[in-house]
C-alpha positions as CSV (number, residue, x, y, z in Angstrom):
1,X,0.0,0.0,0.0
2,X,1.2,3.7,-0.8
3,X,1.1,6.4,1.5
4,X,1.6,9.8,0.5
5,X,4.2,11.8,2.0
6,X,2.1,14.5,3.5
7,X,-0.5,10.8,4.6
8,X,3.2,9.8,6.5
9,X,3.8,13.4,8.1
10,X,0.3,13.0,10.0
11,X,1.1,9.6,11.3
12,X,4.4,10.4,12.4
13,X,2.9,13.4,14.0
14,X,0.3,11.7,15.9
15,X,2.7,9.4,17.3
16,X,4.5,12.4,19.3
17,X,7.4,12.7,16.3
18,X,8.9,15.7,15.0
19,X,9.8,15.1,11.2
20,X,12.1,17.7,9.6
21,X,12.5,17.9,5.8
22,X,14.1,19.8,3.4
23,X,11.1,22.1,1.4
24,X,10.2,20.8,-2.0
25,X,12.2,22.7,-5.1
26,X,9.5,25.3,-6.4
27,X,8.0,23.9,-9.5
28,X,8.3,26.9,-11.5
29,X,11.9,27.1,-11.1
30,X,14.3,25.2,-13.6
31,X,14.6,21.5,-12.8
32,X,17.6,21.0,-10.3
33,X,19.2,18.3,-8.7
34,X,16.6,16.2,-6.4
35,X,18.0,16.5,-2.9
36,X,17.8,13.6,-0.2
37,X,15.6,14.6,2.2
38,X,16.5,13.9,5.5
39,X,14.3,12.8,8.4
40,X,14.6,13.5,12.0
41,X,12.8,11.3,14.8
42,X,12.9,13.2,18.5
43,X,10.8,10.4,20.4
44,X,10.9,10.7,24.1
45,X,10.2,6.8,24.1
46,X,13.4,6.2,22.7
47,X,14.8,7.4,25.9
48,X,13.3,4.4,27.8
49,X,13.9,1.1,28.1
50,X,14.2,-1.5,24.9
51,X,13.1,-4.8,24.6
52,X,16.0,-6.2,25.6
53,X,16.6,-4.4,28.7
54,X,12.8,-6.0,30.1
55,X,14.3,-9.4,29.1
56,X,18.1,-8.3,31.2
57,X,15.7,-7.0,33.6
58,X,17.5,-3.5,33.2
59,X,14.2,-1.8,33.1
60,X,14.1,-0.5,36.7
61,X,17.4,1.4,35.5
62,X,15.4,4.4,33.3
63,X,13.8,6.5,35.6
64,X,10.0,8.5,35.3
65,X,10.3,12.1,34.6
66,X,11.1,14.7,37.7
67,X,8.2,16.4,37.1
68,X,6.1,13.2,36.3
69,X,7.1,11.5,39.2
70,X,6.3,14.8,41.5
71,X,2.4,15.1,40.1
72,X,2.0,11.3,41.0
73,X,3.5,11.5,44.4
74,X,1.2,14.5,45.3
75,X,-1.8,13.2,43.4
76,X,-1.0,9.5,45.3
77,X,-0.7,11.9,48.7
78,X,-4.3,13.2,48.0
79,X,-5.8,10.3,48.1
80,X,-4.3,8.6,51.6
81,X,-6.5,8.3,54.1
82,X,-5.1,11.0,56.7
83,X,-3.5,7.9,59.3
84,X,-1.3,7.0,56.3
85,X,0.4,10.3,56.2
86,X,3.7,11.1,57.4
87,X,6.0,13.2,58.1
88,X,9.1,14.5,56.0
89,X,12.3,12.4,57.7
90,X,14.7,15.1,59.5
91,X,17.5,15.4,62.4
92,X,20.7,15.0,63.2
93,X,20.5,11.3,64.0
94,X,18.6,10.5,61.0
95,X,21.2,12.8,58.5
96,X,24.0,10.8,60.9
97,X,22.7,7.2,60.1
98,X,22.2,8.2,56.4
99,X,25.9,9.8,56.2
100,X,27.3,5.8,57.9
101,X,24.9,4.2,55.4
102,X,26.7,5.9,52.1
103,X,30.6,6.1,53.8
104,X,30.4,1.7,54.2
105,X,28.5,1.5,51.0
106,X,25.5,-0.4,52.5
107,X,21.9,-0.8,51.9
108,X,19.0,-0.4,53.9
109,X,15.4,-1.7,53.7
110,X,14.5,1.4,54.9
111,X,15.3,3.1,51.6
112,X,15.1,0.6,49.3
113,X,11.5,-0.5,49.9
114,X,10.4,3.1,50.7
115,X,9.5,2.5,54.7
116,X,7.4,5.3,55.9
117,X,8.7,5.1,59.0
118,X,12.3,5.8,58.4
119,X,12.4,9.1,59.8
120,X,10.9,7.8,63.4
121,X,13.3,4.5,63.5
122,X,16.1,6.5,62.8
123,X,15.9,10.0,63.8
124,X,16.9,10.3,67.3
125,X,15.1,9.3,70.7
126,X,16.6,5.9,72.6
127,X,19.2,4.5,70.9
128,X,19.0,1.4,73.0
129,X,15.4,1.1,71.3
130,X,16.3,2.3,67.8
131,X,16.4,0.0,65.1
132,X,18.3,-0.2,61.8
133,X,17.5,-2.8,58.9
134,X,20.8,-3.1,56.7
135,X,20.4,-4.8,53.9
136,X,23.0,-7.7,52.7
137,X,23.9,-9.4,49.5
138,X,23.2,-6.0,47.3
139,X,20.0,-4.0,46.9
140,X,18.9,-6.5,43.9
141,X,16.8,-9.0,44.0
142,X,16.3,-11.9,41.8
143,X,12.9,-12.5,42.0
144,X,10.2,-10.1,41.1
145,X,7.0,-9.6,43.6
146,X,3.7,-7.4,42.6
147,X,4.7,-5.6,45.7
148,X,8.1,-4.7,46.3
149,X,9.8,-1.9,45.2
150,X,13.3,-3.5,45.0
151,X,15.2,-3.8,41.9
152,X,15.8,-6.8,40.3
153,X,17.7,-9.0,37.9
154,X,18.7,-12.7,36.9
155,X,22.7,-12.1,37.9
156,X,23.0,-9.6,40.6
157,X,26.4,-8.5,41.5
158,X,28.4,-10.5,43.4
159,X,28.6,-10.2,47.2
160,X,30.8,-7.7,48.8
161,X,33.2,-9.6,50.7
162,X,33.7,-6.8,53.3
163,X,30.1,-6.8,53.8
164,X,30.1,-8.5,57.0
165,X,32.8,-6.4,58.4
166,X,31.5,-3.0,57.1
167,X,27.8,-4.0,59.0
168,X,29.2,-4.9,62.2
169,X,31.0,-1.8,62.3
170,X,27.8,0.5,61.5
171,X,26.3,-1.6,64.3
172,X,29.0,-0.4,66.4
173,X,29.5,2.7,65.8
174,X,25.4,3.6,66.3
175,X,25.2,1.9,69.6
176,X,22.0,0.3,68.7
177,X,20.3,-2.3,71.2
178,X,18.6,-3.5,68.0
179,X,19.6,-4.5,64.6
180,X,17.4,-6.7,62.0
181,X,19.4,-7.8,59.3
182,X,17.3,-8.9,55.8
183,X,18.6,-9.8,52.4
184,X,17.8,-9.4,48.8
185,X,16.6,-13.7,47.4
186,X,19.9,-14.6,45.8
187,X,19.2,-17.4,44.0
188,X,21.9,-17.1,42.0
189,X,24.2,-18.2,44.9
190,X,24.3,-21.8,45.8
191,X,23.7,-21.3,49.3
192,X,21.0,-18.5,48.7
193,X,23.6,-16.2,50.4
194,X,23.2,-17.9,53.5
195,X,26.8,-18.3,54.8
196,X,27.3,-14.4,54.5
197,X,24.5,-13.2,56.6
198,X,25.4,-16.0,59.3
199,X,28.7,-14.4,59.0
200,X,27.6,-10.9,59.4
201,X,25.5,-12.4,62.7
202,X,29.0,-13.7,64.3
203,X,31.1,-10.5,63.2
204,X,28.0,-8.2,65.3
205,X,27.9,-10.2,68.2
206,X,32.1,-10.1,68.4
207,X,32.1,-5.9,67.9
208,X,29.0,-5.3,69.3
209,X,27.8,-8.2,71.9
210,X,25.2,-6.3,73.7
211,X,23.3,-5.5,70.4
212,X,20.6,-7.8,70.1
213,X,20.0,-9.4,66.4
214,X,17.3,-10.2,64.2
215,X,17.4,-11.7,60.1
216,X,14.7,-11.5,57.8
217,X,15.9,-14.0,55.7
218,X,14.3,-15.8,52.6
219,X,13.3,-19.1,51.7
220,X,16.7,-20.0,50.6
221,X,14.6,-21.7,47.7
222,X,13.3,-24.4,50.2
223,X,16.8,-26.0,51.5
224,X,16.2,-26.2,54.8
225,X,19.7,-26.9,55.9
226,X,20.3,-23.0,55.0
227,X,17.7,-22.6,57.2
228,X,20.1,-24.2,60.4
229,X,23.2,-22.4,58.9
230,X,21.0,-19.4,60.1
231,X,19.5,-20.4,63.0
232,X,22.9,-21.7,64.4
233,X,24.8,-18.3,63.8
234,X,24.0,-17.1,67.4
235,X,21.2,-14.3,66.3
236,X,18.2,-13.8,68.8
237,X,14.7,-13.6,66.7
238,X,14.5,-15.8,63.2
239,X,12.4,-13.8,60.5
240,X,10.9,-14.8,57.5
241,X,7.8,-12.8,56.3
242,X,4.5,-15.2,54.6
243,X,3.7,-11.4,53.3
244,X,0.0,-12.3,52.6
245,X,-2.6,-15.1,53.1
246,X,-2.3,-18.7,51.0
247,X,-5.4,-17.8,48.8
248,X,-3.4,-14.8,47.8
249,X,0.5,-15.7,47.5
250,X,0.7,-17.1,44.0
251,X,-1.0,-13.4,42.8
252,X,1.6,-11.3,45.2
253,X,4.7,-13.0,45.7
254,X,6.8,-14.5,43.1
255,X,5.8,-18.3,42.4
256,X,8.9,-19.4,43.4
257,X,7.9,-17.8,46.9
258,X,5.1,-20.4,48.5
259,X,2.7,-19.8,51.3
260,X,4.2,-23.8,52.6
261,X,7.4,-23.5,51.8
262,X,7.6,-20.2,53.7
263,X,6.0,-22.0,56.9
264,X,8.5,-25.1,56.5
265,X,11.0,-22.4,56.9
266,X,9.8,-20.9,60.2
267,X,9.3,-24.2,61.9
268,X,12.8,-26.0,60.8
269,X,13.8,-22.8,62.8
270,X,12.3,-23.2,65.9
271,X,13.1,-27.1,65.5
272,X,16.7,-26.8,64.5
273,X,17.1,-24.0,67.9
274,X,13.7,-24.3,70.5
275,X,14.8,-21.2,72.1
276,X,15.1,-18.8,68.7
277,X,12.1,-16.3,68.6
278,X,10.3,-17.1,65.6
279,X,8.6,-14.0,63.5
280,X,6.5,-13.2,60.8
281,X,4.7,-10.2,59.0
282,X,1.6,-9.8,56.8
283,X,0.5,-7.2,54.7
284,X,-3.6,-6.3,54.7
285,X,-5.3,-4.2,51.9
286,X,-4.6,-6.5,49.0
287,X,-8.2,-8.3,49.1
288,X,-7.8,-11.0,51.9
289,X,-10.7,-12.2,53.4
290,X,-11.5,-12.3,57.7
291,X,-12.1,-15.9,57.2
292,X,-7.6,-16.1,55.3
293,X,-6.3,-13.7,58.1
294,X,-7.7,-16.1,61.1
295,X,-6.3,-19.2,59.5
296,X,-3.0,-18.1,58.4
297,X,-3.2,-17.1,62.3
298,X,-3.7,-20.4,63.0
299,X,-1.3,-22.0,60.7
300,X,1.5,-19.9,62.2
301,X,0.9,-20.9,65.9
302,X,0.4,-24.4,64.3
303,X,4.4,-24.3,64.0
304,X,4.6,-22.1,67.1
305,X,5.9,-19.2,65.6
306,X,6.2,-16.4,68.4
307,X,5.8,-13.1,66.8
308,X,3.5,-11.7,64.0
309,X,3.3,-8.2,62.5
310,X,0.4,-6.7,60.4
311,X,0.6,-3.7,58.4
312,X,-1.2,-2.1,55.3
313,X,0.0,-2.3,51.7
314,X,1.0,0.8,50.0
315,X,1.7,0.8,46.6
316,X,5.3,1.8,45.9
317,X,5.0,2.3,42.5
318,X,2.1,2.5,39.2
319,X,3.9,-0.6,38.1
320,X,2.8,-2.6,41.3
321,X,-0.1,-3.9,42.7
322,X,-3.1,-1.5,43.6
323,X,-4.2,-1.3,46.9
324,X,-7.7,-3.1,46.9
325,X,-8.3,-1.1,50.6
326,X,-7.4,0.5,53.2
327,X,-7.8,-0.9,56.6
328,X,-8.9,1.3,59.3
329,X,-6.8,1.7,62.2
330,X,-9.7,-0.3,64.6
331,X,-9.3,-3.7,62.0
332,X,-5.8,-3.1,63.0
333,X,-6.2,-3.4,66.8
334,X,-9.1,-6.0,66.2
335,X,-6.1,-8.6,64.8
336,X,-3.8,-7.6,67.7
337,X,-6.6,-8.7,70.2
338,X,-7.4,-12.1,67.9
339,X,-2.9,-12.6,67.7
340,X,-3.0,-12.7,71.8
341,X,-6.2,-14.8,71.7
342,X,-4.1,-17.4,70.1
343,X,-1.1,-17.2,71.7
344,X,1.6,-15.1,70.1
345,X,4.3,-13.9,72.1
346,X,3.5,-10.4,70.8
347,X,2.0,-8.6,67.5
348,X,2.4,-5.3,66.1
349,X,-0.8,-4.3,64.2
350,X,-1.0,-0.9,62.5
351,X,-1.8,0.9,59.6
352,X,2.2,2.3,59.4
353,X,3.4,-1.3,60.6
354,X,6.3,-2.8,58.7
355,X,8.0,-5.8,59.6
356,X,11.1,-4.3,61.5
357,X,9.0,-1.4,62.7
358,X,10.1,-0.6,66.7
359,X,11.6,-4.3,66.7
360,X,14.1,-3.4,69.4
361,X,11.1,-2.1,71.7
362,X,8.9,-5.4,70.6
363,X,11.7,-7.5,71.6
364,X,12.3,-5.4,75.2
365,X,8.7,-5.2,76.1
366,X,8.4,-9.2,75.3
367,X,11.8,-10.0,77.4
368,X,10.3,-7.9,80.2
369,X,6.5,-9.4,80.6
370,X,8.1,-12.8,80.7
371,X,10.3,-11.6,83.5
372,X,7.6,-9.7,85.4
373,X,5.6,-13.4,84.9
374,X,8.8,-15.8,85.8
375,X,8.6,-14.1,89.2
């Protein structure tokens, strides 16, 4: 099929392209030479990502407009529900922890997964009731949940070997009473990186033996003896996070993260060390049902896991899942009564909630009610 050169300028046009030409030669001048006309594209698309950075999973590396991104923070700020709001993260301790992050070149959960409570873990007050979450292994992840803002990629970079060294001497330097350590899913390693945080555990405990330790860990693919290299490395609470409700995991996790394999984890735990604290943390807003909550409650203290945390989804990003609701503050407190009911050593329930929120005080207020009911 033809298309006529002025039929071409209109599509090109309406696809948001500029097309510069040279003018046509008048035709009542004497015939001349025919120039080659040259054509132009400006596309702001070719900017982004191509096909083959998806496949490399380079796309997280080509970032939204300034402006863009502004209009959908505020318009995204609009529409939270005012207990959702926070404020802007400021102070000397925060700007101090920050400035200790960047000089030893380590991650945080805290930034990487866009915690709204950063500014309150890490701005000041007790320090023997702070808490910091470094991230190990990198800050990308190979697998690729609805819900996480992480970046990820099939061959991350490989582990920094002065990892270990570099954390326990943040940990020192900050005084913390309270440090939760959680990793990217490497399974790219063999041992899903579980030697290196076990490591990092022992190098703490050696600088730093008064600062209590917890891991979020993964699922180390479902090798359970990872799970008793961690368990054995001398930390005090043993996290792994179900996220969401069994009904739900296949649609928010990635499928090679199961609701079962994720409680086989948490109880080879507590089997392979009686004594470790067991935890575990569940998003709400993302559809679940009463009837799911209760009996991924139930499943939990089936395998005698201590400690559960509930907290709402926020959407980090358009390119995640929507929030389906947003829980009111009394649902919260209605699961924190139902948590005791059942037995769990303690449970954090709230709309701002994240899995290492206030961990250090958690722990403290757990250690002293068993005290106060010892004697």
């Amino acid at each position: 099929m033809l298309i006529s050169r002025s039929a071409c300028a209109k599509r090109l046009g309406s696809n948001g392209a500029k097309l510069i030409s040279t003018t046509r030669a008048n035709p009542s001048r004497p015939t001349e030479p025919k120039k080659r006309k040259i054509t132009e594209f400006k596309d702001s698309l070719n900017k982004g990502p191509a096909f083959e950075d998806f496949l490399a999973g380079r796309a997280a590396q080509f970032s939204m407009d300034p402006l863009e991104k502004a209009r959908q923070n505020a318009e995204e700020a609009r529409r939270l529900p005012k207990w959702l709001k926070v404020p802007i993260p400021k102070g000397t301790s925060f700007h101090k922890v920050k400035k200790d992050v960047n000089e030893l070149k380590l991650s945080t959960v805290c930034e990487e997964a866009r915690c709204p409570n950063i500014g309150e873990c890490w701005g000041g007050g007790d320090k023997s009731k702070a808490t910091a979450t470094i991230m190990l292994l990198g800050d990308t992840c190979t697998r690729g949940c609805r819900f996480c803002s992480v970046k990820t990629n099939r061959t991350p970079s490989k582990p920094d070997p002065m990892e270990p060294e570099n954390t326990a001497e943040a940990i020192k330097r900050w005084g913390l009473g309270y440090v939760v350590l959680t990793t990217v899913d490497r399974d790219d390693l063999l041992d899903g990186g579980s030697h290196h945080l076990a490591e990092t555990v022992r190098k703490i405990k050696e600088k730093a033996p008064k600062t209590l330790v917890e891991t979020l860990s993964g699922d180390f693919r479902g090798d359970l003896n990872m799970v008793d290299v961690m368990a054995r490395s001398g930390l005090d609470v043993y996290a792994h996070n179900i996220e969401t409700v069994e009904d739900l995991t296949p649609h928010v996790r990635d499928r090679r993260a199961t609701y079962k394999q994720s409680l086989r984890v948490l109880k080879r735990a507590k089997e392979t060390v009686p004594t470790l604290i067991t935890k575990t943390s569940m998003m709400l807003g993302l559809g679940e049902t009463d009837e799911q909550v209760l009996q991924a409650m139930k499943d939990l203290r089936e395998i005698k896991c201590d400690v559960i945390t509930f907290g709402q989804y926020m959407r980090p990003t358009k390119r995640h899942m929507k929030v389906v609701d947003y829980v009111l503050p009394e649902k919260f407190e209605h699961w924190k009564k139902v948590a005791e009911d059942l037995g769990f050593l303690y449970c954090a329930s709230g709309p701002l909630v994240r899995s290492s929120y206030k961990a250090g005080e958690s722990f403290i207020e757990n250690v002293l009610k068993k005290r106060v009911a010892a004697t």
